[in-house]
ROLOZA-139242 format. One line per 4 residues: number of its first residue (from 1); their letters; for each residue y, x, z of C-alpha. Coordinates in Angstrom, 1 decimal, padded with zeros to 4 digits, m for minus. Layout:
// ROLOZA-139242
NUM) a) Y,X,Z | ...
//
This chain:
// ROLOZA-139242
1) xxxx) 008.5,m017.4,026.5 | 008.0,m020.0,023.1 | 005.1,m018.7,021.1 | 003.6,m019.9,018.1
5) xxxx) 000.2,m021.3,018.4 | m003.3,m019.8,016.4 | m006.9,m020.1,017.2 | m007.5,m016.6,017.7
9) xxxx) m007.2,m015.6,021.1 | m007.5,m012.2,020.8 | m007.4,m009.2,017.6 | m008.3,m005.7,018.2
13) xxxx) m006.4,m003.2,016.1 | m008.4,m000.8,013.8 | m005.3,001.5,012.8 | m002.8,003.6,014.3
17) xxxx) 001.0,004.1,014.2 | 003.7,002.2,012.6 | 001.3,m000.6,011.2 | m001.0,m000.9,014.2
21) xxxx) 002.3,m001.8,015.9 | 003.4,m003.9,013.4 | 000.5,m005.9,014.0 | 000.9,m006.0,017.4
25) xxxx) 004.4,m007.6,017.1 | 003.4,m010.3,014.6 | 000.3,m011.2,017.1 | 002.4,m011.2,020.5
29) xxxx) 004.7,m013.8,018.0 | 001.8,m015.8,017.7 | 000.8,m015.8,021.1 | m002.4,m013.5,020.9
33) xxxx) m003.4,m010.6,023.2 | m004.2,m007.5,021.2 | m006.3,m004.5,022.1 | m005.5,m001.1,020.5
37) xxxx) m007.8,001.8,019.6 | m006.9,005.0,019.5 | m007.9,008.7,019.2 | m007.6,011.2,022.1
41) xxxx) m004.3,012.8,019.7 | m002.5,009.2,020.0 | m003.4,008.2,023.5 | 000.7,008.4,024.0
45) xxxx) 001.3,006.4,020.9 | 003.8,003.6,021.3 | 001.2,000.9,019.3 | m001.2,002.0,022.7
49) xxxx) 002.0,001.2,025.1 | 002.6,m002.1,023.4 | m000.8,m003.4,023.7 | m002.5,m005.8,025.9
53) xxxx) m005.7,m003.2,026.3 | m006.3,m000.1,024.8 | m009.8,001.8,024.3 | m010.3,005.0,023.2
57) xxxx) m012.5,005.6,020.1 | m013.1,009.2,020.0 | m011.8,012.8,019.4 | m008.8,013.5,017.0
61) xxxx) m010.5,013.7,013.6 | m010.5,010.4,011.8 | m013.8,010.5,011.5 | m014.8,010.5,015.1
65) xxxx) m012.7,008.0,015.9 | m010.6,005.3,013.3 | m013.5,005.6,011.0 | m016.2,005.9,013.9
69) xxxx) m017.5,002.2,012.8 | m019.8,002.2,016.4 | m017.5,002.8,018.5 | m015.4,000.3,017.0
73) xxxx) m017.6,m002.3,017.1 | m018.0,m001.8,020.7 | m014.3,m001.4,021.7 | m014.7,m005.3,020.1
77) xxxx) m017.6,m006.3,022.3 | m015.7,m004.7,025.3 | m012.9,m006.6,025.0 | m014.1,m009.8,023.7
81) xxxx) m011.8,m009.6,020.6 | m012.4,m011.9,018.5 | m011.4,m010.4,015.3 | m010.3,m007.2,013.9
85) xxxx) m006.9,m006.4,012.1 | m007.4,m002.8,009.6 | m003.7,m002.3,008.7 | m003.3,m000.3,005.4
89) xxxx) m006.1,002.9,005.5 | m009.2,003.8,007.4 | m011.0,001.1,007.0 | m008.8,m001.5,005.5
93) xxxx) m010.9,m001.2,002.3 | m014.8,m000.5,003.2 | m016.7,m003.3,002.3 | m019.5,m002.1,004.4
97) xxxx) m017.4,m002.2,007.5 | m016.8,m005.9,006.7 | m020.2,m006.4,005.8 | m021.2,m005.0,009.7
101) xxxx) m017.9,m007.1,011.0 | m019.0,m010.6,010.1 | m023.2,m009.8,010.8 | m021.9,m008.8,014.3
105) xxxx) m019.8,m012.1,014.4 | m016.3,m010.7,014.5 | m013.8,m012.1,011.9 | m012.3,m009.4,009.4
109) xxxx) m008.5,m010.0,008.4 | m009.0,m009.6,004.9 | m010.4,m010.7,002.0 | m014.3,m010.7,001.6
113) xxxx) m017.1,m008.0,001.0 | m017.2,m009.1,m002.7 | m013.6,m009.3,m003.2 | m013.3,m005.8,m001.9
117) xxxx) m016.1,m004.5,m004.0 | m015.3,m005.9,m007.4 | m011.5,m005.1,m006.9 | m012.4,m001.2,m005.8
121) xxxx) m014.2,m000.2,m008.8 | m011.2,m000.2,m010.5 | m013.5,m000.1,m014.1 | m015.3,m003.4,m013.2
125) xxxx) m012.3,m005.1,m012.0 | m010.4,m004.0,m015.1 | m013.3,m005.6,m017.5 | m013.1,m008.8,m014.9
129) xxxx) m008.9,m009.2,m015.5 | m009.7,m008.5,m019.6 | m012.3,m011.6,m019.4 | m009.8,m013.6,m017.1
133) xxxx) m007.1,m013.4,m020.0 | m005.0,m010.4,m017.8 | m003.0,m007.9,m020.5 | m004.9,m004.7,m019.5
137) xxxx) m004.1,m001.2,m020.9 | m006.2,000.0,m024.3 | m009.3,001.9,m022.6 | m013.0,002.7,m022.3
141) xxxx) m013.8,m001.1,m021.2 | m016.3,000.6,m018.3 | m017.4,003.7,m017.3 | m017.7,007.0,m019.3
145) xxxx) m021.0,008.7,m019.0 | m020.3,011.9,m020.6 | m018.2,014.5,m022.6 | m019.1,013.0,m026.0
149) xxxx) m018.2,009.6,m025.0 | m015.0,010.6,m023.2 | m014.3,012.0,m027.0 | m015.3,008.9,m029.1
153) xxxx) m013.8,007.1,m026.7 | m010.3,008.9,m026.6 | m010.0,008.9,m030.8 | m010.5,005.1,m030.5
157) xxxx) m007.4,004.4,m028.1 | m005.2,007.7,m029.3 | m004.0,010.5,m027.5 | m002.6,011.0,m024.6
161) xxxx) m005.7,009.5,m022.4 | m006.0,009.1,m018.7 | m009.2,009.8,m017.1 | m009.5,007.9,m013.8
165) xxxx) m011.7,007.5,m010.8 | m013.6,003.7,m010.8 | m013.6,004.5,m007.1 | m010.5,004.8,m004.8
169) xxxx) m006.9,005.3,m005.6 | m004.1,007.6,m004.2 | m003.9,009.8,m007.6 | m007.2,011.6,m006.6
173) xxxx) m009.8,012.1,m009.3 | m007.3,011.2,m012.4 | m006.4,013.5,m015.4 | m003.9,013.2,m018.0
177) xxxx) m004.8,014.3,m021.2 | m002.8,014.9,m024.0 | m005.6,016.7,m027.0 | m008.8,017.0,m027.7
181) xxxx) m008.9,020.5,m027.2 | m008.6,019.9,m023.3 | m010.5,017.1,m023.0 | m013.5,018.4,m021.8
185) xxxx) m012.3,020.7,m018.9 | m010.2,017.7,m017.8 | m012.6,015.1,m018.1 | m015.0,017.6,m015.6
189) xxxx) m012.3,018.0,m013.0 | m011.7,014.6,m012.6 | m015.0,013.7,m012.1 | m015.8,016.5,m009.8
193) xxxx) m012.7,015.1,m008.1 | m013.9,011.6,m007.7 | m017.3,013.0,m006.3 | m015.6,015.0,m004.1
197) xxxx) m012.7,012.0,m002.5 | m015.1,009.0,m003.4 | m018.5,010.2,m003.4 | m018.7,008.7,m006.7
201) xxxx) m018.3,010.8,m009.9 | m017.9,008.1,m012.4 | m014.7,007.4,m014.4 | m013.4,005.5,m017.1
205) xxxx) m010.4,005.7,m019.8 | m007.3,004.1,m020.6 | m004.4,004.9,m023.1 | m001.8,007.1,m021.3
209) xxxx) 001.7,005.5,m021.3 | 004.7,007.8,m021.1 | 007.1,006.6,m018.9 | 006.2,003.8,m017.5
213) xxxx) 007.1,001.5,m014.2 | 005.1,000.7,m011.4 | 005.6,m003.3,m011.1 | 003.4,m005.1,m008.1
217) xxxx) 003.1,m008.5,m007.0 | 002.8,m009.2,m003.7 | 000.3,m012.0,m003.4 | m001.0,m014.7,m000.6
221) xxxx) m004.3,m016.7,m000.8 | m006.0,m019.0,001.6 | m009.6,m020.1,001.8 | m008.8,m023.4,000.7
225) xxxx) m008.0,m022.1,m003.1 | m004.6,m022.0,m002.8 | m002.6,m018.8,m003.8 | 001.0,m018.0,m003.8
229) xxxx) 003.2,m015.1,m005.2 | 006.5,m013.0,m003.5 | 007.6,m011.6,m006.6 | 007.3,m007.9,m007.4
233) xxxx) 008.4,m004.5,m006.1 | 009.7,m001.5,m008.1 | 007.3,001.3,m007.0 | 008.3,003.5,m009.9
237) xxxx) 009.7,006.6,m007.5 | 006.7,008.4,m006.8 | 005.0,012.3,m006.1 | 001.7,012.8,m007.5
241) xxxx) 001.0,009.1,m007.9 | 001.7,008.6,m004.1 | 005.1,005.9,m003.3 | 008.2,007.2,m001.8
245) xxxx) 010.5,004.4,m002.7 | 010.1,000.7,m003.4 | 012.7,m001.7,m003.9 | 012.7,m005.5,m005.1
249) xxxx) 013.0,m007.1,m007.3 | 012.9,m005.1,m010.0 | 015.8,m004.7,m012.5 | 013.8,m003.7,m015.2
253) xxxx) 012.4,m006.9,m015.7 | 014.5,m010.2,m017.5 | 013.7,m013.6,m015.9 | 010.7,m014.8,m018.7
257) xxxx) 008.7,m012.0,m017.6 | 009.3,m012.0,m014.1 | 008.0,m015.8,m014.2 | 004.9,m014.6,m016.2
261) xxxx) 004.1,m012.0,m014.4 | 004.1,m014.1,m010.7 | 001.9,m016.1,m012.9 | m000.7,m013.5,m014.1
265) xxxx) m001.0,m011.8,m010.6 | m001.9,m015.5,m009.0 | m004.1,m016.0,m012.0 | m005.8,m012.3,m011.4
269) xxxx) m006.4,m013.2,m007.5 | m007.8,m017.1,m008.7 | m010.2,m014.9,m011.2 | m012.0,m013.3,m008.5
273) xxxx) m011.7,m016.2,m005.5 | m009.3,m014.1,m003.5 | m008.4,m014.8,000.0 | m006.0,m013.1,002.2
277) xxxx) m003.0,m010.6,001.1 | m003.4,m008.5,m001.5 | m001.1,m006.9,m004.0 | m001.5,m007.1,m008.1
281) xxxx) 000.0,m003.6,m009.4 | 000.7,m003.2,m012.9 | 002.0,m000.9,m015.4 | 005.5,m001.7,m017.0
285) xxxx) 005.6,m000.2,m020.6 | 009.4,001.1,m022.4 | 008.9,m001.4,m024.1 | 009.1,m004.2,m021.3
289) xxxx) 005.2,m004.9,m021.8 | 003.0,m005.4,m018.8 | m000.4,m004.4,m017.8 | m002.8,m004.7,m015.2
293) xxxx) m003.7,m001.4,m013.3 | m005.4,m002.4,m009.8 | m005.6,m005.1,m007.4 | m005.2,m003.4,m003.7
297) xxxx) m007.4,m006.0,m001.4 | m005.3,m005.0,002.0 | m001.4,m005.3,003.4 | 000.5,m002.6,001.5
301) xxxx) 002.2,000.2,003.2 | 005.7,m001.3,001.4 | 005.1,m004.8,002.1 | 008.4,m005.1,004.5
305) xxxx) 010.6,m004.6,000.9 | 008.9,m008.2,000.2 | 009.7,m009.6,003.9 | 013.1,m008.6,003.6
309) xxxx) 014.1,m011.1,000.2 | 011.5,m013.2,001.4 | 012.1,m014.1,004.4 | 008.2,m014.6,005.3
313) xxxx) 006.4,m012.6,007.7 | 003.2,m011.8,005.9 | 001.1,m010.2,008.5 | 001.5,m013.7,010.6
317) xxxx) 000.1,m015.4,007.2 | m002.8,m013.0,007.0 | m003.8,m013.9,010.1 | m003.2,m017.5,010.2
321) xxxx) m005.1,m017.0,006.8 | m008.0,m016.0,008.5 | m008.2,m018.3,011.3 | m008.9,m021.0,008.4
325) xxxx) m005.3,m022.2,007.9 | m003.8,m023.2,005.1 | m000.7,m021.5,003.5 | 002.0,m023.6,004.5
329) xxxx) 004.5,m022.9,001.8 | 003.9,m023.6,m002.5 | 005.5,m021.8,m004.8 | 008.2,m023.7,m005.4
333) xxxx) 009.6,m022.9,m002.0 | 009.3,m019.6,m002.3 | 012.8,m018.0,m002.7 | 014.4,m014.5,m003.4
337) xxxx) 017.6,m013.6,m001.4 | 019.2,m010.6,m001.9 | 017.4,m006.8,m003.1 | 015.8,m004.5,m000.5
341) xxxx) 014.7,m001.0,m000.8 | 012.1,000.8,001.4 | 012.0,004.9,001.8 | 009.2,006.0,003.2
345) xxxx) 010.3,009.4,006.0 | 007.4,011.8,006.2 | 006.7,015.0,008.1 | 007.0,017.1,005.2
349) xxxx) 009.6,020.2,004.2 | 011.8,017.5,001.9 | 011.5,020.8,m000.9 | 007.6,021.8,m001.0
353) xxxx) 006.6,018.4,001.0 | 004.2,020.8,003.1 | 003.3,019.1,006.2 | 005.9,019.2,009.3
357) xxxx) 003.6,018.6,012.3 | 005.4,019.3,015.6 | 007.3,017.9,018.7 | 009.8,015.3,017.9
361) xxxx) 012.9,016.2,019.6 | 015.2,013.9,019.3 | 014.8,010.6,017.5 | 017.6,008.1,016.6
365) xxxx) 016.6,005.2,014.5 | 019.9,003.8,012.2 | 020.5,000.3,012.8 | 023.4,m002.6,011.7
369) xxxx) 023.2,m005.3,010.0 | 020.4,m005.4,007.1 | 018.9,m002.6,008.5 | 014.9,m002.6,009.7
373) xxxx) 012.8,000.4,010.8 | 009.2,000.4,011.3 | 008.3,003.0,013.1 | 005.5,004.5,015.7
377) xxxx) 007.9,007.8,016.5 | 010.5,008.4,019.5 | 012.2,011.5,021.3 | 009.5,013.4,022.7
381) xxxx) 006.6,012.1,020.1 | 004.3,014.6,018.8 | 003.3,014.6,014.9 | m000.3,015.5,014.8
385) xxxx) m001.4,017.2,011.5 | m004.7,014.9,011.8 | m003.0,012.0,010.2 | m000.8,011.3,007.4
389) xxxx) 002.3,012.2,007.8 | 004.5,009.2,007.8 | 006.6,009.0,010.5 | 008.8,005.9,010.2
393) xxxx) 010.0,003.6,006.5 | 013.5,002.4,006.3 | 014.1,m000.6,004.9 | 017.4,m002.4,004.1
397) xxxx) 018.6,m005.8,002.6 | 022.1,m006.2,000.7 | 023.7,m009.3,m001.5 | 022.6,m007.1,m004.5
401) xxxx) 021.1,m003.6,m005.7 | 024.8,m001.8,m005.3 | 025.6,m003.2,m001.8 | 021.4,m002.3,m000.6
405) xxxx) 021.9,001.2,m002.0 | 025.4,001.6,000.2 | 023.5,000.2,003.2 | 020.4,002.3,002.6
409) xxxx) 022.8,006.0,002.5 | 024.8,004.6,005.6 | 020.9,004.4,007.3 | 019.9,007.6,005.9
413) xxxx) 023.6,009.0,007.1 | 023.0,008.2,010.9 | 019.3,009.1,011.0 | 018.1,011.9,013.3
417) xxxx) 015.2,013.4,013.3 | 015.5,016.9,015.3 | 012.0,019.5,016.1 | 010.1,019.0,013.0
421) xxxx) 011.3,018.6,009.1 | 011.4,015.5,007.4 | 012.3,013.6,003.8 | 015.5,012.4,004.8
425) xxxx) 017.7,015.5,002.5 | 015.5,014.2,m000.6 | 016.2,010.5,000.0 | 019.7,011.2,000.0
429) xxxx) 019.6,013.2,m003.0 | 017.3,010.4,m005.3 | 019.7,007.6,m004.2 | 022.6,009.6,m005.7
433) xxxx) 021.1,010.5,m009.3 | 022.5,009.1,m012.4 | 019.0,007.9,m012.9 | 018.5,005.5,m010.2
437) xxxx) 022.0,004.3,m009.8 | 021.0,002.6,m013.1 | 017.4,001.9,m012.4 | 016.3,004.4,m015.3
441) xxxx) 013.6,005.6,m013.6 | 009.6,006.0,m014.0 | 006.7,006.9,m012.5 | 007.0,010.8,m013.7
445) xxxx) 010.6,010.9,m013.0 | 010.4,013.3,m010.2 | 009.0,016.0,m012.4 | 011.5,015.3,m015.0
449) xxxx) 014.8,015.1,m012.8 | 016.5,018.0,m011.5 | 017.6,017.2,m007.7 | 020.7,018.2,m006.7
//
């Protein structure tokens, strides 16, 4: 069988499901052996069938086992792996664990310690992007000590505020705040939140924009100082700041700002010396402003929306990034064809999203042309509740946003998912609103929009 060639000989897999899977894939391509981990709840996992080797990490909890950073680290020396792939999760952002990776001499397919640090205190990488010359949103310029502050601070910028976690992401430890009068109590919780997800209580403000658009760029960057841009995705569906559909490109955006902001996401990751994939999010104003938000320093759950116009395989290129290669592509070759769109299926009642954990009865994947599932789930799988609950993304490719919204319905339509509940219904039911027919639609457009 005709492989492509890279130095590493062997990865081993520091994730689960779907994405530990989709590493595999890209590695066999490649022509390197893999070795998975997994917990004593996914020992029947199809990423463990697919692997070279497998070695069991621990018990079911995460903690005891995809975070158990020893036991890792020996699963490594084991199996002579040369390198260690994190996926999205777990690990993928703990600059320790890199820190212990490359002292131990294992590569880490990622960006570096620093880049990881400075990127995930999302108050110091916000004052780095302001000195860089990256639009950021009005805000505290650094962390917020206290009540009186958070106050002198909010009258500056103008209600309504957003008090934010510097540590972390998912929407955990952030407050929207819309007076003075309630400022206090919510400037507390979010900081006992933080403490509580990050164990780090500090926070920092920024000017509260009503609806706005999540707009990323999906970026590439060697260690030769060379860094490339995909173009962006439309993450604007969303539930309590977590994704549930991403589509590119976006069609809020005209062509001058598309162009500038490729441009200021490459700039953003030249700033700090980035190397590896990473993903430059941003807020998109009513207005058609843009403004930096985060940097995520890992592959993104979504990044198959960007394969699909694309054309590149990206995990390939974070790997060939880390075995010292040079991109082989500039921007100019870089091309668009066509819009995709992504859902994201999860294990969860598609009206209260309460977890669905259970026996998977019967499972039949949609397929056709245009049509790609990623996906760690088959008849007779079990959802554990020790995990997230994302059980497979759907992701679809048509000439233009009407014809990949047709495709993505006729996917939905011939889905089947029977023993446990899943998103499907409330797919079907965004993709046929008013709303996002006509890409009028925002971050908060869930709580705004009545399903039918």
């Amino acid at each position: 069988m005709g492989v492509e060639k890279c130095v590493f000989k062997k990865i081993l897999i520091a994730n689960r499901g779907e994405i530990a899977l989709r590493i595999i894939r890209a590695c066999r391509e490649l022509g390197i052996e893999t070795v998975a981990i997994h917990s004593d709840a996914d020992a029947r996992s199809l990423h463990v069938q697919h692997a070279d080797e497998t070695i069991c990490v621990g018990p079911a909890p995460s903690a005891q086992s995809y975070l158990n950073v020893p036991s890792i680290l020996s699963a490594c020396e084991i199996s002579d792996a040369e390198a260690i792939h994190p996926g999205y999760g777990f690990l993928a952002e703990s600059p320790e664990f890199v820190d212990i990776c490359l002292s131990s001499g294992i590569k880490f397919i990622g960006p570096n310690p620093e880049n990881i640090r400075l990127m995930g205190n999302k108050a110091a990488a916000r004052k780095t992007m302001e000195m860089a010359g990256v639009p950021i949103i009005p805000g505290s310029g650094g962390v917020v000590d206290s009540e009186q502050e958070a106050r002198k601070v909010a009258r500056e910028i103008g209600f309504p505020v957003i008090v934010k976690a510097s540590s972390g992401g998912g929407g955990k430890g952030m407050r929207v705040v819309h007076s003075e009068a309630s400022l206090p109590h919510l400037y507390s919780m979010a900081r006992s939140e933080a403490a509580a997800a990050f164990n780090d209580a500090s926070v920092y403000m920024e000017r509260y924009i009503e609806m706005p658009k999540h707009i990323e760029v999906q970026i590439l960057a060697d260690e030769h100082g060379h860094v490339v841009h995909f173009g962006e995705r439309d993450c604007s569906i969303q539930r309590r700041h977590q994704k549930l559909i991403e589509e590119s490109p976006s069609i809020s955006l005209d062509a001058e700002t598309r162009i500038k902001l490729g441009e200021t996401a490459v700039n953003a990751a030249r700033a700090v010396g980035y190397t590896s994939a990473g993903t430059v999010e941003f807020i998109l104003d009513p207005e058609g402003r843009f403004y930096f938000m985060e940097m995520n320093t890992r592959i993104q759950v979504e990044h198959p929306v960007t394969e699909m116009v694309s054309g590149i395989d990206l995990i390939k290129e974070q790997i060939r990034i880390a075995a010292g290669e040079p991109l082989p592509m500039v921007q100019e070759e870089i091309r668009s064809f066509g819009h995709s769109i992504e859902c994201r299926i999860n294990a969860e009642d598609p009206e209260t999203f309460t977890p669905s954990p259970g026996l998977i009865e019967t499972f039949i994947p949609p397929g056709g042309p245009n049509v790609r599932v990623d996906t760690a789930a088959y008849s007779g799988y079990r959802v554990t509740p020790y995990y997230d609950s994302l059980v497979a993304k759907v992701i679809v490719r048509g000439r233009d946003r009407a014809e990949a919204i047709a495709v993505m319905e006729r996917a939905l339509e011939e889905f089947v998912i029977e023993g446990i509940k899943t998103t499907i219904p409330f797919h079907k039911k965004v993709l046929r609103t008013p709303e996002f027919l006509s890409g009028n639609v925002y971050t908060t457009f869930l709580e705004k929009v009545q399903l039918g």
